[in-house]
MIKETOR-603424 format. One record per residue: x, y, z of N, C-alpha, C in turn. Coordinates in steps of 0.05 Angstrom, whole numbers, plus 5000, padded with zeros to 4 digits. Layout:
! residues N
XYZXYZXYZ
...
//
This chain:
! residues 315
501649765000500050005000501750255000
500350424994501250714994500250885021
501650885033499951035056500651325065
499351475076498651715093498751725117
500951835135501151895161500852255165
497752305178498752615191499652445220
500452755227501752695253504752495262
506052455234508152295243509752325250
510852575264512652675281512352745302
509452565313509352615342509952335348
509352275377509952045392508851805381
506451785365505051515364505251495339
505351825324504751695289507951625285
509451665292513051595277513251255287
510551145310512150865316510150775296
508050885285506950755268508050795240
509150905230511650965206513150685212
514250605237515750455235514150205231
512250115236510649855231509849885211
509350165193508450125172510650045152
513450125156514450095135515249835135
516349665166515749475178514549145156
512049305155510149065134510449195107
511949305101513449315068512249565050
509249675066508949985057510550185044
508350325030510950595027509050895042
510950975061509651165065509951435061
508851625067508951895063507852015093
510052175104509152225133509152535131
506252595138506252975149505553025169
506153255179506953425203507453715203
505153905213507454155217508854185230
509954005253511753965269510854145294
509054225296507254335318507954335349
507654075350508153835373509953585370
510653525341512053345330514553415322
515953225326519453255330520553095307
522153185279522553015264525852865275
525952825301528552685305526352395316
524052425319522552245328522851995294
523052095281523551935255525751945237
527452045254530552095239532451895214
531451635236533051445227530851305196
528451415196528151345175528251475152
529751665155530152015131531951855114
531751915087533251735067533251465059
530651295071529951125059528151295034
528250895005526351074988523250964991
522850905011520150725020518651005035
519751185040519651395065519451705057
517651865060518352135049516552345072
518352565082517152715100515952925091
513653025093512953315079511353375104
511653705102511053935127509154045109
506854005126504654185123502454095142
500154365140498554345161496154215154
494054065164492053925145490054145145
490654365166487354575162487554615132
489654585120489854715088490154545081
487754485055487554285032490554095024
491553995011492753695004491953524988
493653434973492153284953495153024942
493752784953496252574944495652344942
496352224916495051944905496251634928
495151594945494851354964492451164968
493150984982491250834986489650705017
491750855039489950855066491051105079
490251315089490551465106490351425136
491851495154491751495183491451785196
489551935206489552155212490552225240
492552225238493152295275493552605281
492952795258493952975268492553215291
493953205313491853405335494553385352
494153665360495553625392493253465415
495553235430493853105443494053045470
495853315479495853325506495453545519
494253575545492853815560493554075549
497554095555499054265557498454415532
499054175505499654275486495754375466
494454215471491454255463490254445477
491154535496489854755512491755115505
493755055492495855275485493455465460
492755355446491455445422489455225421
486655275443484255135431483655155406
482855445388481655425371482655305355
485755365353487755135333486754855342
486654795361486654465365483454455353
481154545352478154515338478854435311
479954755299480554715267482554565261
483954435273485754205267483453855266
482653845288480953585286478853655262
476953815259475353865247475853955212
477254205212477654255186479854055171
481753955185483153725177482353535167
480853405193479353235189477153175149
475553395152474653515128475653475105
479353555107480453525081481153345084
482753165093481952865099480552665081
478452785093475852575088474852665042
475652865044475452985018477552885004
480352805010482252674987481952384993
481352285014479852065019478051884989
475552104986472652184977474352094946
476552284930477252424908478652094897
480452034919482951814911481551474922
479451494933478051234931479751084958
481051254979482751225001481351045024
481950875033480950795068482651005083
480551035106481951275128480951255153
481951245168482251245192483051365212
481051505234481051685250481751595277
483551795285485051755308483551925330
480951665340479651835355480751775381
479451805409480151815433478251775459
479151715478477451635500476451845506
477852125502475852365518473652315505
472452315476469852295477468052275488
468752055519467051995539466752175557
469352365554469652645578468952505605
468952575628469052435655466352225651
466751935653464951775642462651755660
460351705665459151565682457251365684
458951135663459050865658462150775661
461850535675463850425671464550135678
465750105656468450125644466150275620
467650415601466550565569466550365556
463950275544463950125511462850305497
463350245473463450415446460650625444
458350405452456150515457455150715475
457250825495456350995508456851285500
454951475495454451685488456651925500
457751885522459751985537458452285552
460352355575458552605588461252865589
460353005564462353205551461753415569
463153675581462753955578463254085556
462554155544462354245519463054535511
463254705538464854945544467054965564
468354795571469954725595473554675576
474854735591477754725579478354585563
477354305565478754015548475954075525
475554275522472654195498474254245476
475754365470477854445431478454165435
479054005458480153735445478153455439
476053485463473753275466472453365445
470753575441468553655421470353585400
472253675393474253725362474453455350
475153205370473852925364472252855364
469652945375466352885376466752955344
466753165338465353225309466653155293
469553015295471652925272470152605275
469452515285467652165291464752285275
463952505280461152445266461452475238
463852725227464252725199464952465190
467252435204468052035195464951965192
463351805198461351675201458251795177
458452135173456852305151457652235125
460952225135462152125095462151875088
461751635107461051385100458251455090
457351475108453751435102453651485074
454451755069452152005044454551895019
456551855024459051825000460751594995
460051355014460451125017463251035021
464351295034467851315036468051105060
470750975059470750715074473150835097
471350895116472550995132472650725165
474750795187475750715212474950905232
474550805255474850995285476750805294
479350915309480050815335479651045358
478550885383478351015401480751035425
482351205430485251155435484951175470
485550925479485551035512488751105524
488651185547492151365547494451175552
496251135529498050965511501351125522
502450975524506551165535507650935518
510951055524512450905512514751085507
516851005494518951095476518251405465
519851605460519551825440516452035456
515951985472514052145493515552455487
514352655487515852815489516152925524
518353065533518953125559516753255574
516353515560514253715574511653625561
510853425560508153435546505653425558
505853405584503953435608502653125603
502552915596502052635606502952495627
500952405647501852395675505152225673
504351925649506651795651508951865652
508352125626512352155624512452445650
510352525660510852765678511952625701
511352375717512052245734514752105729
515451995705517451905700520352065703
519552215686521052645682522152685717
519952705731519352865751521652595773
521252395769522552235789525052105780
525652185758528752165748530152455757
529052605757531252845766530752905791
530352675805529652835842526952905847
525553005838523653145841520753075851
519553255870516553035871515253075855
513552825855511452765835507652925834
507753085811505953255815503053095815
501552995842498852805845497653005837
494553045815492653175825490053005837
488853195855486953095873488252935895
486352705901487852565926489952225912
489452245889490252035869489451795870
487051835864485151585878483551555844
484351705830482451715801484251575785
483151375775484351185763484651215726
487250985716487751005678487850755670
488250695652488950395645491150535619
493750405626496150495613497550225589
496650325564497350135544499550245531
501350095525503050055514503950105479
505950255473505650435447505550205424
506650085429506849795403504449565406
503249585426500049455431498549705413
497549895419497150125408496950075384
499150085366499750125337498749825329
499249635347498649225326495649365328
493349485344490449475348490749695326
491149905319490450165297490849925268
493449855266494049625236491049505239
490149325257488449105252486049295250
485949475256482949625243482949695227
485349835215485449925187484549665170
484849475174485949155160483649115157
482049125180479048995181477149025164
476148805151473648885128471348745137
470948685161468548505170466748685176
464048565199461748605204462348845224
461549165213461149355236464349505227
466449435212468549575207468849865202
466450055203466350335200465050315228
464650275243463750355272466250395289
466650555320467550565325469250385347
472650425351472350095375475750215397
474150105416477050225439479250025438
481150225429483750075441485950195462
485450005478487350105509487849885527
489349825544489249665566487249685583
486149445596484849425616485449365641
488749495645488449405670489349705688
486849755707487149985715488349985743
488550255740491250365755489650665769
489950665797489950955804492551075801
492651355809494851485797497051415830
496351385851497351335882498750975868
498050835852499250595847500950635827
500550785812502650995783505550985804
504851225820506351285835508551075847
507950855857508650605870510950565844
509550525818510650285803512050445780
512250755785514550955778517250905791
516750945819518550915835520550635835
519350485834520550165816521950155801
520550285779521650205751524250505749
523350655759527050835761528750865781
527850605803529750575828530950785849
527551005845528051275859525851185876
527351345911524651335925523651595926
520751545906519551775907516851895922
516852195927514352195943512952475921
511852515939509052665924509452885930
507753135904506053295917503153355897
500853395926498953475912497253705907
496553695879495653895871492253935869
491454125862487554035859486753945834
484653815835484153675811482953845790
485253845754483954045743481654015732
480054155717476554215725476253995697
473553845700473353645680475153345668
476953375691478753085691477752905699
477552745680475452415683476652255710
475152255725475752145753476251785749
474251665741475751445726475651315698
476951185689477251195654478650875654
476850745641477350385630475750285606
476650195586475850205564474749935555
471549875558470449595546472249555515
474349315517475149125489473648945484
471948865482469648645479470048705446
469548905435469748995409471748865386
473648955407476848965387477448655400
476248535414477748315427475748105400
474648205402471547955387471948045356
472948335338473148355314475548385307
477548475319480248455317481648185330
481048035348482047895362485448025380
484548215389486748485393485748465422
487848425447487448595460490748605475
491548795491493948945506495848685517
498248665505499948375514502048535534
502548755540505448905543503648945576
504348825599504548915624506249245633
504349355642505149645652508149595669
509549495680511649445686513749405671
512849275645516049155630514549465604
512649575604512849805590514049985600
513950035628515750225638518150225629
519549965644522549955634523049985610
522049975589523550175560522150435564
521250495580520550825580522350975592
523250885614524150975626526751015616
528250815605531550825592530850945571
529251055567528551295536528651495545
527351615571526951975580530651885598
532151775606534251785617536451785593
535851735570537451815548536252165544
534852165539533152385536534552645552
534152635583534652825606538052845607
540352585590542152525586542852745567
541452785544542352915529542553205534
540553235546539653545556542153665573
543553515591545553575612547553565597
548453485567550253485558552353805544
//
């Protein structure tokens, strides 16, 4: 195949560059580099399977392929909350053109949706079917709403135009190539307890994640893309199920970087899903996909990644 990476110079789309090229692809990776780091894909610059182009998706695009992966959004607090309206017209108008060279080149595409959809849940564990309980004017809305409406366009341009479109629903995924400051509890804890420092709890850390693993992650996005069975344009969660409050985070930080670390806490910021676990019944029953990488042995390559990382920085 010919494929389409936005977003491949952030953390998830460059490991999916690498599995794509991996299974013999040729890809084409964009980025305005926003949030995305092209040392995150360095080592694949100068292959001829591989080609980087900078640009933003709010503005039109046009390139002869045959599956698109849309990851592009800032997708963390820090950086989605810097420029809401940017982060809207990124999911949305992107999205749009997207779905329009999609429409033009006869493309499969697939949207890199996300667990906020559910915004603080109150069902749980989340299956696909739950409608989710958004604020819809509240801080995290440029990023929740911006994927509400990038899932309903996905789902308008199947219907009305018969474009063969994906949802993944992404629950919160670490690993390798994290960036440092990106405000994700994992690498903020990791960060935070490699250089001494305490670990910033908000609330009393009693609000729980289920932490999947970046190459679990990417085998569940391949196998949806892949999927041509019953329900393959609907949407489906992929994340670990094994949850974690952030006070057990804490525990099994401290482990895996052989620091004894302690805390401090902060108040909980406004609209943070108190707890978040993602029904796989979906992806387990149509993908036969679910999370093999234990939160412990994911650590340990995380952790010898931000200590190369904080390595370099002191240099």
């Amino acid at each position: 195949m010919r494929v389409l990476v936005t977003g491949a110079a952030g953390f998830l789309g460059s490991h999916l560059c690498d599995r794509l090229l991996k299974d013999k692809h040729d890809v084409i990776a964009l980025d305005n580099l926003f949030t995305g780091y092209k040392r995150n894909f360095a080592h694949l610059l100068g292959r001829h399977d591989f080609e980087f182009v900078r640009h933003d998706v709010v503005n039109p695009i046009m390139f002869e392929v045959d599956w698109i992966f849309n990851l592009a959004c800032p997708a963390s607090p820090v950086h989605y909350q810097y420029n809401p309206v940017k982060t809207v017209k990124t999911s949305v108008m992107g999205t749009l053109n997207l779905l329009g060279m999609a429409k033009r080149v006869k493309a499969r595409i697939l949207q890199a949706s996300t667990s906020e959809v559910y915004g603080d849940p109150q069902v749980h564990p989340q299956p696909e079917s739950y409608w989710g309980h958004v604020n819809p004017i509240g801080p995290r809305a440029c990023y929740d709403e911006g994927k509400r409406v990038a899932e309903t366009l996905m789902m308008d341009y199947h219907k009305q135009n018969g474009i063969d479109t994906r949802i993944i629903r992404i629950f919160n995924t670490y690993g390798p190539r994290m960036a440092v400051g990106d405000g994700r509890v994992a690498s903020n804890f990791i960060v935070q307890a490699l250089k001494g420092e305490k670990l910033t709890v908000y609330g009393d850390g009693s609000q729980t994640r289920c932490f999947c693993y970046v190459s679990d992650l990417v085998e569940g996005m391949v196998r949806l893309m892949e999927y041509e069975g019953e329900g393959c344009h609907e949407p489906v969660n992929i994340g670990s199920t094994e949850e974690r409050s952030m006070n057990e985070l804490v525990e099994s930080i401290g482990v895996a970087t052989g620091k004894n670390v302690s805390v401090e806490h902060q108040p909980l910021p406004k609209n943070d899903p108190v707890r978040r676990k993602p029904d796989t019944t979906r992806a387990k029953e149509r993908l036969n996909w679910s999370a093999t990488i234990s939160l412990e042995d994911g650590l340990k390559h995380t952790v010898e990644y931000f200590k190369g990382k904080l390595e370099e920085q002191t240099d």
